[in-house]
VEXVEXDREN-527425 format. One line per 3 residues: their letters; for each residue x, y, z of C-alpha. Coordinates in Angstrom, 1 decimal. Each point is the difference from the previous one (the first is absolute). Layout:
BEGIN
A = X:Y:Z ~ ... .
***
This chain:
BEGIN
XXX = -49.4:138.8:-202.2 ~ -1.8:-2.8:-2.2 ~ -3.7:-0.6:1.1 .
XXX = -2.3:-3.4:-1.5 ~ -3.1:1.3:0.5 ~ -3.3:-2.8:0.0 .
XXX = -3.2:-1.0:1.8 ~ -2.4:-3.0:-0.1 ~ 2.0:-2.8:-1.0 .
XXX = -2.6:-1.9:1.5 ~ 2.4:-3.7:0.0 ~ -1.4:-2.7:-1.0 .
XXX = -3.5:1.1:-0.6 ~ 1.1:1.8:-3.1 ~ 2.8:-0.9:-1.0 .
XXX = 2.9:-3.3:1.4 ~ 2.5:2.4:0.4 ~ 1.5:3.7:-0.5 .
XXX = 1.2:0.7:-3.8 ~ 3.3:-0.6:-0.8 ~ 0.5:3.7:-1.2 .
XXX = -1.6:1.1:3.6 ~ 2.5:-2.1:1.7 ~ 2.7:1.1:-1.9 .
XXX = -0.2:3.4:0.5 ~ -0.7:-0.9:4.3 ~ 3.9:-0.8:-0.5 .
XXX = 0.7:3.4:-1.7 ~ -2.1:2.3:2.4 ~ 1.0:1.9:2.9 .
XXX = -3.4:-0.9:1.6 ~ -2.6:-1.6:-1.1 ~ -3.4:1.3:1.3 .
XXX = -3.0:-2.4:0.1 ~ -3.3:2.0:0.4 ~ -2.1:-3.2:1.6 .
XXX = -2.3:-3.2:-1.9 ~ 2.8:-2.5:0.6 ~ -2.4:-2.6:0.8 .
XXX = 2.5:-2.5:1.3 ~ 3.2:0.5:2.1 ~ 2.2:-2.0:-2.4 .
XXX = 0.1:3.7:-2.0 ~ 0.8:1.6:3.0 ~ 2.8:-2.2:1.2 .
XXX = 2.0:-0.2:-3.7 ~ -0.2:3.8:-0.1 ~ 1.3:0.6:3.6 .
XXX = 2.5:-2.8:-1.1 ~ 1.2:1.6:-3.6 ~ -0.6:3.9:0.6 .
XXX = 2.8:2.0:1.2 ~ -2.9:1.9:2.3 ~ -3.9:-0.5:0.0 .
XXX = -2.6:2.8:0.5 ~ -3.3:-1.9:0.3 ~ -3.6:-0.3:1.1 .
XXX = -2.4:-2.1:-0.1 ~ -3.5:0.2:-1.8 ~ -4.0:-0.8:0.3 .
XXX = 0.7:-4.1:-1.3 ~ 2.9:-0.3:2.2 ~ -0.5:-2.6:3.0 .
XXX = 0.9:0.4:3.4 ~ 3.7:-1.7:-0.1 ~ 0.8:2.8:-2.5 .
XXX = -1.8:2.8:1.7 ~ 1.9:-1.0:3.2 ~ 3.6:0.6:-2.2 .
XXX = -1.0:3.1:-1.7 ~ -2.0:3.3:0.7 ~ -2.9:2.0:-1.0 .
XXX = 2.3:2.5:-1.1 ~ 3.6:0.4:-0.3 ~ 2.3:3.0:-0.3 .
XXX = 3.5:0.6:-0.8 ~ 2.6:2.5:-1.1 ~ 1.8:-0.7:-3.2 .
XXX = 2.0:2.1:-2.1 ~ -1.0:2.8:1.9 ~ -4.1:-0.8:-0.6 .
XXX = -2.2:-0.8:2.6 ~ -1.9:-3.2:-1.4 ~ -3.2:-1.2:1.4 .
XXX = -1.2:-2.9:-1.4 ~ -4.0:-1.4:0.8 ~ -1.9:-2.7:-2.0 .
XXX = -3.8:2.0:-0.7 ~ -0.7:3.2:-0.2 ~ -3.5:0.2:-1.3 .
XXX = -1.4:0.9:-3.1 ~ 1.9:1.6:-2.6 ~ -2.7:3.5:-0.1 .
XXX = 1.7:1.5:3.1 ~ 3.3:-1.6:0.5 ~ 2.3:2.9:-0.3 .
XXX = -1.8:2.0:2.3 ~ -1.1:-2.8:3.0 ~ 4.2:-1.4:-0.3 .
XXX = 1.2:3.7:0.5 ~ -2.2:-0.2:2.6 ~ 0.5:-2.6:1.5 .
XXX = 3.9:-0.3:0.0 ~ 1.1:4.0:-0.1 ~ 3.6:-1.7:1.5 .
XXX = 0.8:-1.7:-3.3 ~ 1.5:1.1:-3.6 ~ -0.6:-3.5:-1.8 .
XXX = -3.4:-2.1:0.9 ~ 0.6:-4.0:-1.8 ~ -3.2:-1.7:-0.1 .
XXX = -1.9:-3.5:-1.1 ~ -3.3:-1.1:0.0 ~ -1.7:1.0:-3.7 .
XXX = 2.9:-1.7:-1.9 ~ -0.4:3.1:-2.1 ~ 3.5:1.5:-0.4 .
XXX = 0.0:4.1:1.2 ~ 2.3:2.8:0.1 ~ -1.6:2.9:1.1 .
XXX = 0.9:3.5:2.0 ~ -2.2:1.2:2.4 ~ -0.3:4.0:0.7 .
XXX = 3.1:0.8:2.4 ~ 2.3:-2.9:-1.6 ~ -1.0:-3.2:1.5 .
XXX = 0.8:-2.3:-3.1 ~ -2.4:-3.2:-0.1 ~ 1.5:-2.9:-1.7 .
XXX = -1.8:-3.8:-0.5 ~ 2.4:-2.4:-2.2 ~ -3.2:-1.8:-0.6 .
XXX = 0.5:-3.9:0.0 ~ 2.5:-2.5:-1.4 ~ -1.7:-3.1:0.6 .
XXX = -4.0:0.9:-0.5 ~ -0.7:2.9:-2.6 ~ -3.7:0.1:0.7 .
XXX = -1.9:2.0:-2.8 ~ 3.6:1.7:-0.9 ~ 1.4:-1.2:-3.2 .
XXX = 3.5:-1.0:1.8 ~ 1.7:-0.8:3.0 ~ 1.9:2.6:1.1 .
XXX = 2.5:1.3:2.5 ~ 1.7:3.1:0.8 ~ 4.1:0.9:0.5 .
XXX = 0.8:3.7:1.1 ~ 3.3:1.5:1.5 ~ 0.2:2.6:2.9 .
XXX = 3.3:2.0:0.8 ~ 0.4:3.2:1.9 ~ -3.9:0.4:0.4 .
XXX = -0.6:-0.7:-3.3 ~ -2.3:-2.5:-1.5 ~ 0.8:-0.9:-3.6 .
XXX = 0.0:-2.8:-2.7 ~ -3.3:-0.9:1.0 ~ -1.0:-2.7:-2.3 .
XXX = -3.0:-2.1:-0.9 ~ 1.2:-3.4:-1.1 ~ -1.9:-2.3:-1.8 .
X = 0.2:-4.3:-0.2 .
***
């Protein structure tokens, strides 16, 4: 399975549209998983349009027609991985520990909000993963974006692309 991994797009504040690369590989992906900061609903509605499945939330600058489409947190199966996917989860001092915590349930955690791209693994295996941003790099030298693959519980090709 073929996973797009990316977070705070934040269309049109930061950028008119998605990157052609990004949208490229939406047509490639297995899903596509969107960890909140879409700022308008345009985003939302070309991705449900063009991905063959959407795993999505929505984050702290999202408005009230996208937090009525999308939740808090979302969670799926895939390629034999429980997924979670949640926009914040607090400073970086801490996170392994508080997202074990907080989501025992889960082998893979995808999440936004720093625009700092992560791949970490908590103690007892939950893997944390933010694909930073494609559209607003913040202090980061590039935009970035993650692709990964899961098969038979197995998470692998995790990559960190950079535009």
């Amino acid at each position: 399975m073929r996973l797009l991994l990316i977070s705070d797009t934040h269309v049109p504040r930061r950028a008119r549209r998605l990157p052609d690369e990004v949208m490229a590989r939406v047509g490639e992906a297995d899903v596509v998983i969107h960890a909140g900061d879409w700022v308008d609903t345009a985003t939302l509605d070309l991705l449900e349009d063009r991905s063959a499945r959407l795993l999505a939330v929505y984050g702290n600058n999202d408005g009230d027609a996208l937090r009525a489409r999308l939740p808090e947190v979302a969670r799926a199966e895939l390629g034999g991985l429980r997924f979670g996917v949640v926009h914040e989860t607090g400073p970086a001092a801490g996170r392994e520990r508080r997202c074990a915590e907080r989501f025992p349930d889960l082998d893979v955690l995808v999440f936004g909000h720093s625009h700092i791209p992560w791949d970490t693994t908590a103690p007892g295996g939950l893997r944390l993963l933010n694909p930073g941003s494609p559209t607003d790099r913040r202090r980061q030298p590039h935009h970035t974006y993650m692709t990964a693959r899961a098969a038979d519980g197995v998470l692998t090709e995790v990559l960190l692309h950079r535009l």
